[in-house]
Backbone as CSV, one residue per row, in Angstrom:
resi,resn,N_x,N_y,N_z,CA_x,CA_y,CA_z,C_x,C_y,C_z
1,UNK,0.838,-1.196,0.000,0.000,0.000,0.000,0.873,1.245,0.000
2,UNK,0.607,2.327,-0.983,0.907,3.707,-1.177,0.514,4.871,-0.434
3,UNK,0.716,5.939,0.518,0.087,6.193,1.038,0.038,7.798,0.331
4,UNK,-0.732,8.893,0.181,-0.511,10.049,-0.277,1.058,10.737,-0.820
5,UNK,0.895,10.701,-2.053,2.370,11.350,-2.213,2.760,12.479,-2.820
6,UNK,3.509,13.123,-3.157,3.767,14.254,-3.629,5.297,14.364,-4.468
7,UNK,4.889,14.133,-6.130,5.931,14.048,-6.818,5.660,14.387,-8.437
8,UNK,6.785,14.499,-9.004,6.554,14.848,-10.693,5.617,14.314,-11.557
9,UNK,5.123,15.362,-11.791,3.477,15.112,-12.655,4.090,15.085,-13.809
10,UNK,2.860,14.208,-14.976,3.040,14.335,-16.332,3.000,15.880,-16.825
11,UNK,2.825,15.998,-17.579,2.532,17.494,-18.401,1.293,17.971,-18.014
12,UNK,1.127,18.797,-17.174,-0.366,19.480,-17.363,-1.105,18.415,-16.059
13,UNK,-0.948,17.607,-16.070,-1.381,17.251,-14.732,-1.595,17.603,-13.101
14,UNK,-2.536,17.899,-12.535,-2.669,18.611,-11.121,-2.374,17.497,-10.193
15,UNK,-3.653,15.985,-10.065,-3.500,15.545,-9.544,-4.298,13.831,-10.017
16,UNK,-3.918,13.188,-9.482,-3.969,11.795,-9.817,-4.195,10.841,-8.962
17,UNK,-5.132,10.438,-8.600,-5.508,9.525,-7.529,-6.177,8.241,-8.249
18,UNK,-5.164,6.867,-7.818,-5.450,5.865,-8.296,-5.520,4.694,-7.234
19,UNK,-7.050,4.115,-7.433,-7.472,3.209,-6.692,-7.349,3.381,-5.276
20,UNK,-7.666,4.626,-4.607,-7.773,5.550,-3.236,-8.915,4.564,-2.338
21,UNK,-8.586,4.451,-1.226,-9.007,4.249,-0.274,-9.140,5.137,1.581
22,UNK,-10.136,5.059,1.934,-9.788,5.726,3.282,-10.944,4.920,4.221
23,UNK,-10.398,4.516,5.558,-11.459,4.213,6.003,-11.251,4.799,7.904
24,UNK,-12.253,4.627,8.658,-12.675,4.779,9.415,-12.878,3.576,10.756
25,UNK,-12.258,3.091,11.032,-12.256,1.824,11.988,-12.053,0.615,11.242
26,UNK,-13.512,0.171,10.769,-13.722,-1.052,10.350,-14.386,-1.087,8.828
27,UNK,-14.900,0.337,8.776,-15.585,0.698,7.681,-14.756,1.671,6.937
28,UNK,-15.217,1.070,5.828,-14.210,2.033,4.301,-15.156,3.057,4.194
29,UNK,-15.011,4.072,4.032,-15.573,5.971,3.792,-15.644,5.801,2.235
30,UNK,-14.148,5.511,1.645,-14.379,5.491,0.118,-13.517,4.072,0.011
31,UNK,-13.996,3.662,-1.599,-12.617,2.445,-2.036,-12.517,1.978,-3.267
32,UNK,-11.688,1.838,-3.832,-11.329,1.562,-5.294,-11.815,2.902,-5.858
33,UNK,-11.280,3.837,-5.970,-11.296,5.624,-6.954,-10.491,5.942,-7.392
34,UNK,-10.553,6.048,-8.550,-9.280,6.500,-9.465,-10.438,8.154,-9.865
35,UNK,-9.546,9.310,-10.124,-9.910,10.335,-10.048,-8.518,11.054,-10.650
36,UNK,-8.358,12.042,-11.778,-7.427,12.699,-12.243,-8.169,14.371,-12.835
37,UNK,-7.637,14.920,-12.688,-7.941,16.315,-13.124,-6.133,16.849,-13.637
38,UNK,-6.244,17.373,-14.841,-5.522,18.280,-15.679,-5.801,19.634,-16.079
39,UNK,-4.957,20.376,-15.915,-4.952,21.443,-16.443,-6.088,21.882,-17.866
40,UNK,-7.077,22.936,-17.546,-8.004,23.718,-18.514,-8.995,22.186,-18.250
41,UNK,-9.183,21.261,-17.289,-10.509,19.770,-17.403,-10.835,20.143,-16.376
42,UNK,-12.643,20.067,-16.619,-13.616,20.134,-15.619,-14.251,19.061,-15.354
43,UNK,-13.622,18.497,-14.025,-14.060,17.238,-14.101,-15.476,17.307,-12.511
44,UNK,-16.258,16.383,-12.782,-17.400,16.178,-11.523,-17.134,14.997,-10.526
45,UNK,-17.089,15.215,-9.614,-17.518,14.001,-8.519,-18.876,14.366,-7.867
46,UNK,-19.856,13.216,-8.565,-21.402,12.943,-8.048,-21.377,11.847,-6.705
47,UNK,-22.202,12.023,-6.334,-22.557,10.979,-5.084,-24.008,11.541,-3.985
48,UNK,-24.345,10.223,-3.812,-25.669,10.707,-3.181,-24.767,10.802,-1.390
49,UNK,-25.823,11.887,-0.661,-25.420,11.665,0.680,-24.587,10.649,1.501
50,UNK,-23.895,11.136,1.811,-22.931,9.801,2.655,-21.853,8.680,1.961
51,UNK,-21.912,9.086,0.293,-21.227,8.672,-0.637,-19.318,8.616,-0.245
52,UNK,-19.167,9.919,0.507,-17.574,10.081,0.709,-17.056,11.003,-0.633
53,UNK,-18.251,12.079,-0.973,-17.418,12.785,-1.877,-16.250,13.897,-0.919
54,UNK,-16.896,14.269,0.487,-15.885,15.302,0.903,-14.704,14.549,1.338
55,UNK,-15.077,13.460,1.673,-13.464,12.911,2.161,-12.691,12.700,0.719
56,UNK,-13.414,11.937,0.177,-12.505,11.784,-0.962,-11.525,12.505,-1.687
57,UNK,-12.447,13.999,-1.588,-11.583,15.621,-2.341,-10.678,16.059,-0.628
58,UNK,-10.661,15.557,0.347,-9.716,16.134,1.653,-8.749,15.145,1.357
59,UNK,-8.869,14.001,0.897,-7.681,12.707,0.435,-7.008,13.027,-1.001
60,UNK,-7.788,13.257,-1.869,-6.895,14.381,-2.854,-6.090,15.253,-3.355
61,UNK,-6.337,16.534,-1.524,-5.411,17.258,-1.400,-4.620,17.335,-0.473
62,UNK,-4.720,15.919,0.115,-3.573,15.577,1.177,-3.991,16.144,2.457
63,UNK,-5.199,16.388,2.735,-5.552,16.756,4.229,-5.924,15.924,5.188
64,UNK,-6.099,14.790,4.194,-5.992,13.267,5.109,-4.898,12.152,4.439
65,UNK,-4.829,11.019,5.482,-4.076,10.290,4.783,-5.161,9.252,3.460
66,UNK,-4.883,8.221,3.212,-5.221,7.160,2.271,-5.113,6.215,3.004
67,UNK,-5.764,5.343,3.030,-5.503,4.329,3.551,-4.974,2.816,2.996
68,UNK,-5.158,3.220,1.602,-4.880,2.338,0.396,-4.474,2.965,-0.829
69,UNK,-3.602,2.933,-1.887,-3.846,3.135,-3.135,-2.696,4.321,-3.240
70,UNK,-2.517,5.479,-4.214,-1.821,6.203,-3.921,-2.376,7.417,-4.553
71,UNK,-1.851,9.158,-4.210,-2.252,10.052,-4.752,-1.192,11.090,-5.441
72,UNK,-1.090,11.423,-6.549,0.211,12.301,-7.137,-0.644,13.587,-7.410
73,UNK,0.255,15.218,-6.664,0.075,16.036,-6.816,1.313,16.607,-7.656
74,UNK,0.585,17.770,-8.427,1.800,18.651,-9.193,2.371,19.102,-7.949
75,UNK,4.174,19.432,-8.175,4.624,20.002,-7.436,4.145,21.536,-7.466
76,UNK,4.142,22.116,-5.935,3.967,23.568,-5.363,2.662,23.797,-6.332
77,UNK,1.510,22.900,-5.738,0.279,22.735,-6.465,-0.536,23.492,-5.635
78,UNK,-1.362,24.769,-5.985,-2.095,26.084,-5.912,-3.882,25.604,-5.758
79,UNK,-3.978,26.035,-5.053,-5.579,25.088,-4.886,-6.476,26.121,-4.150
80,UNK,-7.534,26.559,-5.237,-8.452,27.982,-4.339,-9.871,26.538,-4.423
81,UNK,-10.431,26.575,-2.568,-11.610,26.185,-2.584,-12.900,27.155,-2.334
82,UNK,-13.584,26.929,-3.006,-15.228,27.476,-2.386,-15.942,26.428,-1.710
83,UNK,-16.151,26.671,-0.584,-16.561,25.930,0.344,-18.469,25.651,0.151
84,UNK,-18.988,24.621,0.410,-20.356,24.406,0.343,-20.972,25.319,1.146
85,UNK,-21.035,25.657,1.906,-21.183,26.705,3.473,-20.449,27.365,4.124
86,UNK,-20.317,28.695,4.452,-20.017,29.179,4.667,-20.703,30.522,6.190
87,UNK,-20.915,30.018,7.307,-21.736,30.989,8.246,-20.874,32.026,8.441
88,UNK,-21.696,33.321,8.134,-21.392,34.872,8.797,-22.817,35.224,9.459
89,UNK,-22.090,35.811,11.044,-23.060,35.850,11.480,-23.248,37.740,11.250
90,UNK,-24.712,38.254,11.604,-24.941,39.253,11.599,-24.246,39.913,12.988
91,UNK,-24.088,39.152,13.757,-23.140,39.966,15.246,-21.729,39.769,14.549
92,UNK,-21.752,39.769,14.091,-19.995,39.984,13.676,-19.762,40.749,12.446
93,UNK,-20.215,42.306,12.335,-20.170,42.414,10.660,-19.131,41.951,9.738
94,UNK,-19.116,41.841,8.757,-18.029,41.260,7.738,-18.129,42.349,6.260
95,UNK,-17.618,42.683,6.108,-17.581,43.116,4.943,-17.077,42.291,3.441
96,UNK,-17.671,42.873,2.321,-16.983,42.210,1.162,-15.150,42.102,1.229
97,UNK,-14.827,43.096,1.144,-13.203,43.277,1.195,-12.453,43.011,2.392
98,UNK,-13.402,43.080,3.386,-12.537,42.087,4.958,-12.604,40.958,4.339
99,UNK,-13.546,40.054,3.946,-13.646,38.449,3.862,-12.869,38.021,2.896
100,UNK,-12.281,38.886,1.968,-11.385,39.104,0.605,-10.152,38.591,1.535
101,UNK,-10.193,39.222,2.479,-8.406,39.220,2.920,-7.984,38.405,4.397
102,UNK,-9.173,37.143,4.714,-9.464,36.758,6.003,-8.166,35.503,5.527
103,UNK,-7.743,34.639,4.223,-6.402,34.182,3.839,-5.548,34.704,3.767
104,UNK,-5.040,36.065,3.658,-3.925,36.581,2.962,-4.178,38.041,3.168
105,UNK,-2.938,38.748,3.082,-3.201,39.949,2.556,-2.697,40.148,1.074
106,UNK,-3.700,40.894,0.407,-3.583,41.458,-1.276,-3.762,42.899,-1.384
107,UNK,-2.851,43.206,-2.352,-3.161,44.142,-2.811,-4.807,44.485,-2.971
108,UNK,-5.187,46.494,-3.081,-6.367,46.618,-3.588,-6.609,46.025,-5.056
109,UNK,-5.826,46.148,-5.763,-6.510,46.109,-7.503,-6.282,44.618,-7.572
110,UNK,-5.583,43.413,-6.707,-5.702,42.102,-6.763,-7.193,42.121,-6.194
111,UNK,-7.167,42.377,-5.267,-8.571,41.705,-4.788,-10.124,42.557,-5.589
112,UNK,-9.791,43.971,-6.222,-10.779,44.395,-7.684,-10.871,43.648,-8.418
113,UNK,-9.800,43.078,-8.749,-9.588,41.938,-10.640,-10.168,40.686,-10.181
114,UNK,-10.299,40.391,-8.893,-10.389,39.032,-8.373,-12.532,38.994,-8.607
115,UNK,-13.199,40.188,-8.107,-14.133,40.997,-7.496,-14.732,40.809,-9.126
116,UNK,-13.640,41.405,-10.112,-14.455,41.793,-11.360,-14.386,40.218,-12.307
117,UNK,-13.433,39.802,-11.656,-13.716,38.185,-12.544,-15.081,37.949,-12.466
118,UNK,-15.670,37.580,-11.335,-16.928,37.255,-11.335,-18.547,38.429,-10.761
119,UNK,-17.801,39.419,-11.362,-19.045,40.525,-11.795,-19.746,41.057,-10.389
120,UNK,-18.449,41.396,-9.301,-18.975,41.937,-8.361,-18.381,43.276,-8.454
121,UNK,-17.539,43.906,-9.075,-17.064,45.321,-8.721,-17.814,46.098,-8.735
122,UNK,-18.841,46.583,-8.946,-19.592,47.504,-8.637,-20.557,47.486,-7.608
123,UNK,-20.256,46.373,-6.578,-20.924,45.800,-5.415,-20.483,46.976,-4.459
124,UNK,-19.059,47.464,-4.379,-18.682,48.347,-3.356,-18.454,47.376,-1.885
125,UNK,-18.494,47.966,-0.914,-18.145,47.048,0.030,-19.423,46.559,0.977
126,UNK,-20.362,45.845,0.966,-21.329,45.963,1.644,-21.118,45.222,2.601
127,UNK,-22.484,44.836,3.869,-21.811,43.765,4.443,-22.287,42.315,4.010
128,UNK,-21.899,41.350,4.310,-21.788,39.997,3.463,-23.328,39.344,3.834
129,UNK,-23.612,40.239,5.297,-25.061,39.496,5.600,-25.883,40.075,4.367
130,UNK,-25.725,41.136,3.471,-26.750,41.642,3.251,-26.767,41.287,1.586
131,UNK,-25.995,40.683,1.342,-25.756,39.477,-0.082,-26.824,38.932,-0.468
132,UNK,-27.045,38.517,-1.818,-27.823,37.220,-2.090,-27.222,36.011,-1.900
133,UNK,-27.979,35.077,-2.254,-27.189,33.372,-2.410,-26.533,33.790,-3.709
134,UNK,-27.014,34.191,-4.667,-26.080,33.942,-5.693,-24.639,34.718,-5.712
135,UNK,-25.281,36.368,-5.393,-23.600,37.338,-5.505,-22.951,36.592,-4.128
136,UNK,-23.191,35.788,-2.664,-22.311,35.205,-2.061,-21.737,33.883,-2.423
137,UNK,-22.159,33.335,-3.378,-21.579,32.036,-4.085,-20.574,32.847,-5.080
138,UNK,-20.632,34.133,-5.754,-19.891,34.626,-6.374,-18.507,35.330,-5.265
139,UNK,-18.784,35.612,-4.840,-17.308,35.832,-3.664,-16.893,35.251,-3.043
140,UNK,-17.500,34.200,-2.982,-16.910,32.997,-2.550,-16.163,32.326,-3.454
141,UNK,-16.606,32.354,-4.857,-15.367,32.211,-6.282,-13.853,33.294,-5.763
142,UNK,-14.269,34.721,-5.977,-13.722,35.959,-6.250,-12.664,35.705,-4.704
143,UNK,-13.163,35.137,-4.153,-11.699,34.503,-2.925,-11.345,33.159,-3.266
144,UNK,-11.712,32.518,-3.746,-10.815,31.183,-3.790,-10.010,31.675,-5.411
145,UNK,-10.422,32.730,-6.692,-9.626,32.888,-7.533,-8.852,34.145,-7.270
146,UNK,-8.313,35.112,-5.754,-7.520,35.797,-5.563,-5.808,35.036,-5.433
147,UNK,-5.800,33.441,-5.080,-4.731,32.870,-5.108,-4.415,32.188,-6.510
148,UNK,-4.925,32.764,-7.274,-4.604,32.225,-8.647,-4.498,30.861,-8.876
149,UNK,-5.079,29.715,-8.601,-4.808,28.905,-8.157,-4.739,27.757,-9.540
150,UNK,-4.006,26.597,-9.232,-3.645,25.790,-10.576,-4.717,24.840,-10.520
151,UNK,-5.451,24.413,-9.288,-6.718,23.531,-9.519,-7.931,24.561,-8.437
152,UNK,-9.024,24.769,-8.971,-9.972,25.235,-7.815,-11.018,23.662,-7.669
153,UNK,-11.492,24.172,-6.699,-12.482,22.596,-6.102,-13.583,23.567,-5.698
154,UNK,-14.942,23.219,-6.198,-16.049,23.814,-5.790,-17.031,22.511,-4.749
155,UNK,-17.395,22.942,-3.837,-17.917,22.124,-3.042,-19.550,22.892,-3.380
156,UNK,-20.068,21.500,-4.101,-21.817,22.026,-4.651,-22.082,23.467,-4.836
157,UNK,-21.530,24.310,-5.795,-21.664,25.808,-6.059,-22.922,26.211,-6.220
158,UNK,-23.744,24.981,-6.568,-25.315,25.599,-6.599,-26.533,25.455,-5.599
159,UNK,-25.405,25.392,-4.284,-26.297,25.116,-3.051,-26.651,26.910,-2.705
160,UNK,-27.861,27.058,-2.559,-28.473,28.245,-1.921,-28.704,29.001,-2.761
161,UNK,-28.282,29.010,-4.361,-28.766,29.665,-5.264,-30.215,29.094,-6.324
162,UNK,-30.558,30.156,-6.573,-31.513,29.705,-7.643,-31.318,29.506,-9.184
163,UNK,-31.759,28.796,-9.752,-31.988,27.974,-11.616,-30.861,29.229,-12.299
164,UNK,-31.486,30.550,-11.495,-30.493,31.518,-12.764,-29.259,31.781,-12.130
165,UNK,-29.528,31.904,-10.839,-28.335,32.302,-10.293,-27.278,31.421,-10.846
166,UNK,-27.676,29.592,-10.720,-26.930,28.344,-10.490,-25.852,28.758,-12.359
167,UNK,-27.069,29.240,-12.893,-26.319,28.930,-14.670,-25.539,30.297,-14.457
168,UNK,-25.891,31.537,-13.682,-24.550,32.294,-13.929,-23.733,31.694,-13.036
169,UNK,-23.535,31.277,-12.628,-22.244,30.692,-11.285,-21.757,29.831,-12.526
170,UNK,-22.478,28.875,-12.903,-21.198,27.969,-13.875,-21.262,28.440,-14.970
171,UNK,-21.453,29.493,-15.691,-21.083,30.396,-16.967,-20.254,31.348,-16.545
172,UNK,-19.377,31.522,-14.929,-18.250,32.449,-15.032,-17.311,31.547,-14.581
173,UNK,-17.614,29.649,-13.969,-16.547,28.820,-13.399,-16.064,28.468,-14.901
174,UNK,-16.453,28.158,-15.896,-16.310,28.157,-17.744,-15.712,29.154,-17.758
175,UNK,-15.899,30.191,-17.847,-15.272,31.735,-18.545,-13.361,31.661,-17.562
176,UNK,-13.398,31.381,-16.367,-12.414,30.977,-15.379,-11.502,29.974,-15.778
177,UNK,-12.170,29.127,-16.094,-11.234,27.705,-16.584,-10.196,28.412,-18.130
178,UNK,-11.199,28.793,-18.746,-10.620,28.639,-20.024,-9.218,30.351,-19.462
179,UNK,-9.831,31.261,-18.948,-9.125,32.192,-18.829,-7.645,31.798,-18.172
180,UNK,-7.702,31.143,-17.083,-6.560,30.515,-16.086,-6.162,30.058,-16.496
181,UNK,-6.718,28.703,-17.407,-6.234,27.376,-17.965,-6.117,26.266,-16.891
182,UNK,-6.688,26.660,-15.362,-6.973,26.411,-14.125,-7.348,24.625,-14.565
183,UNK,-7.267,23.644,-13.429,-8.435,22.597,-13.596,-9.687,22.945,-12.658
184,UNK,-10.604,21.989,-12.438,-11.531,22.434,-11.695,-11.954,21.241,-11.641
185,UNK,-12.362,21.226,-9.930,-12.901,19.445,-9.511,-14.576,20.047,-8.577
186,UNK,-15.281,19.438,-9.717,-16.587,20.216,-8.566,-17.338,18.979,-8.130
187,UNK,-17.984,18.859,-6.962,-18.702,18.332,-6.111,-20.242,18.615,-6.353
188,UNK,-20.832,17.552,-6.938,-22.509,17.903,-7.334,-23.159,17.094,-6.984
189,UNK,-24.624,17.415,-6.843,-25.607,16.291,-7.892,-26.414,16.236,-8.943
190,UNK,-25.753,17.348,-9.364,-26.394,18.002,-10.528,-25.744,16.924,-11.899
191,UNK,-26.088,16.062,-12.206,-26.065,14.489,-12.757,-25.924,15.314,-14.143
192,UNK,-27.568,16.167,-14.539,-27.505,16.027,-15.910,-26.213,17.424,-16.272
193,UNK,-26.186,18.419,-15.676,-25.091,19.382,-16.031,-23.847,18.700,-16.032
194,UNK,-23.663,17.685,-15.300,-22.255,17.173,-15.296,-21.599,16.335,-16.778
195,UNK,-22.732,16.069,-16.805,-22.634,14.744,-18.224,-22.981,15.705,-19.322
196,UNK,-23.287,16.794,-19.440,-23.448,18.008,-20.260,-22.465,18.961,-20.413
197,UNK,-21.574,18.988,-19.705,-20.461,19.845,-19.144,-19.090,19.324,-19.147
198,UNK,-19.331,18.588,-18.005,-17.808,18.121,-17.706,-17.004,17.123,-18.933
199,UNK,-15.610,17.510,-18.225,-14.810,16.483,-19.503,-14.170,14.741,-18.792
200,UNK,-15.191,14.805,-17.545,-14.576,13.634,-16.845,-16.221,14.144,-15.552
201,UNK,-16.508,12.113,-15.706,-17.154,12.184,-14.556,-16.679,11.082,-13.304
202,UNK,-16.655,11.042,-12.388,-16.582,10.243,-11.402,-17.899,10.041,-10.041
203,UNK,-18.361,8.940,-10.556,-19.822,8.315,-9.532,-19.203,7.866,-8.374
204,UNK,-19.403,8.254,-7.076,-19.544,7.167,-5.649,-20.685,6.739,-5.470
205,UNK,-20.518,5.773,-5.219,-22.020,4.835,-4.623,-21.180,4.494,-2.955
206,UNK,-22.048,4.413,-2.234,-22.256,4.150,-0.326,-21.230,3.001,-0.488
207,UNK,-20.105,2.914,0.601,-19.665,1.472,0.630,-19.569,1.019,1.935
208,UNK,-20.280,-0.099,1.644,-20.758,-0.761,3.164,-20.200,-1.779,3.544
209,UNK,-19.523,-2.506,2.731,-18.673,-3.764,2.855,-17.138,-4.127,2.468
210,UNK,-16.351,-4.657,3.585,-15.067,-4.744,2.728,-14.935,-5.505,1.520
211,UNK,-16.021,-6.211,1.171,-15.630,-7.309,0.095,-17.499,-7.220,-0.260
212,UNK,-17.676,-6.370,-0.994,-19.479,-6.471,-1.528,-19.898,-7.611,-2.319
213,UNK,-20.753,-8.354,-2.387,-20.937,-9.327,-3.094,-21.230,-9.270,-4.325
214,UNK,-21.722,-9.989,-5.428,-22.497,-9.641,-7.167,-21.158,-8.944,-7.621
215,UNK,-19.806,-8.444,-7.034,-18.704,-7.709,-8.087,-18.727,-6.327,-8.171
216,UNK,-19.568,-6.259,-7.280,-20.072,-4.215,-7.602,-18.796,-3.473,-7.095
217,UNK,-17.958,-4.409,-6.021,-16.471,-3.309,-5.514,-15.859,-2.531,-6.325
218,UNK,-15.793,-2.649,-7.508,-15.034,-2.206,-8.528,-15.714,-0.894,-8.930
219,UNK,-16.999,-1.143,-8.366,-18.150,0.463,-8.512,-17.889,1.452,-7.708
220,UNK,-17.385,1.415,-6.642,-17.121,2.746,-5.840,-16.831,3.720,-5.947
221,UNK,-15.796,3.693,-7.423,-15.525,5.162,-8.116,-15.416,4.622,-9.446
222,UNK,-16.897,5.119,-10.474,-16.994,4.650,-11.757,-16.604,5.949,-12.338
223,UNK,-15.423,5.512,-13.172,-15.347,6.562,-14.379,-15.876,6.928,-15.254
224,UNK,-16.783,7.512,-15.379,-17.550,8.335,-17.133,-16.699,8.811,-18.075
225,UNK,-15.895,8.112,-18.751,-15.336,9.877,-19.770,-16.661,10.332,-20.600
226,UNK,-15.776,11.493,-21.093,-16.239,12.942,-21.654,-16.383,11.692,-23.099
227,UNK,-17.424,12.017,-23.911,-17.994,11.431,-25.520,-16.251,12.517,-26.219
């Protein structure tokens, strides 16, 4: 067994996870997943509740170990996430341009260009309680793309937004990819956009057994390619 590693990628490659495992006592979380994302590929990981898509993407980027299998990252590999949730409370004001700089400090016109990637500059600084779902799913981009990052990971981008909001959120993560040349690993269940969209899919199904019966083990992480 291989355990998470960190070494020379092919060309254009971010990261590479083959036949990944992680488990939890007695029970496997995920097992048998092969999962790769490259440079300018938008690839999906679907799974219903309790599937192990978040562990799977925290075993990806090395925030856990593996428990099986192995994982190759590009070296000094750049990774902006948007998180599924995010609580600000109203007793704590927050502003747009504080929450800009709660990772890092940036320059003003980095964190404008970051702001105008995804069509908030003329927002000004308000406070974050007083956002929609959609313009806060958009600054929540506009901070995970202030680190310029070589892979972003969206954790379900179309949670809390609505039908229009959801299609502008992934008509500026498109406009992003191609601009960066970025990869992008998003977390859905949005089934039919993925198989409409993406250039790589990856299914989890629940795994409940070390050894499942009928042959299905080999299902835990089914690859789709892109037609």
């Amino acid at each position: 067994m291989d355990n998470s590693s960190t070494g020379p990628a092919a060309s254009g490659l971010l990261v590479d996870a083959r036949d990944i495992g992680v488990r939890r006592g007695e029970r496997w979380i995920i097992r048998h997943v092969d999962l790769k994302v490259t440079r300018g590929e938008l690839v999906y990981l679907i799974g219903a509740n309790g599937a192990g898509k978040s562990t799977c993407v925290k075993a990806i980027l090395g925030l856990i170990d593996v428990d099986e299998g192995q994982v190759t990252r590009a070296p000094s590999l750049e990774v902006g996430y948007v998180p599924q949730r995010l609580q600000v409370t109203a007793t704590l004001p927050m502003t747009v341009r504080r929450l800009m700089t709660l990772t890092g400090r940036f320059a003003a016109d980095r964190i404008d260009s970051a702001l105008a990637a995804v069509g908030l500059e003329r927002l000004g600084d308000p406070p974050v309680t007083t956002l929609s779902g959609g313009e806060f799913q958009r600054l929540m981009l506009a901070r995970a793309l202030i680190h310029r990052p070589d892979l972003l990971v969206l954790d379900e981008p179309e949670q809390g937004v609505d039908a229009t909001g959801t299609d502008v959120v992934h008509e500026l993560i498109e406009g992003i990819r191609q601009d960066l040349g970025c990869g992008v690993l998003t977390i859905s269940h949005d089934l039919k956009r993925a198989m409409d969209t993406g250039d790589d899919l990856v299914v989890l199904v629940p795994h409940e057994h070390d050894d499942p019966p009928f042959g299905i083990r080999g299902f835990q992480g089914m690859n789709t390619p892109s037609d």
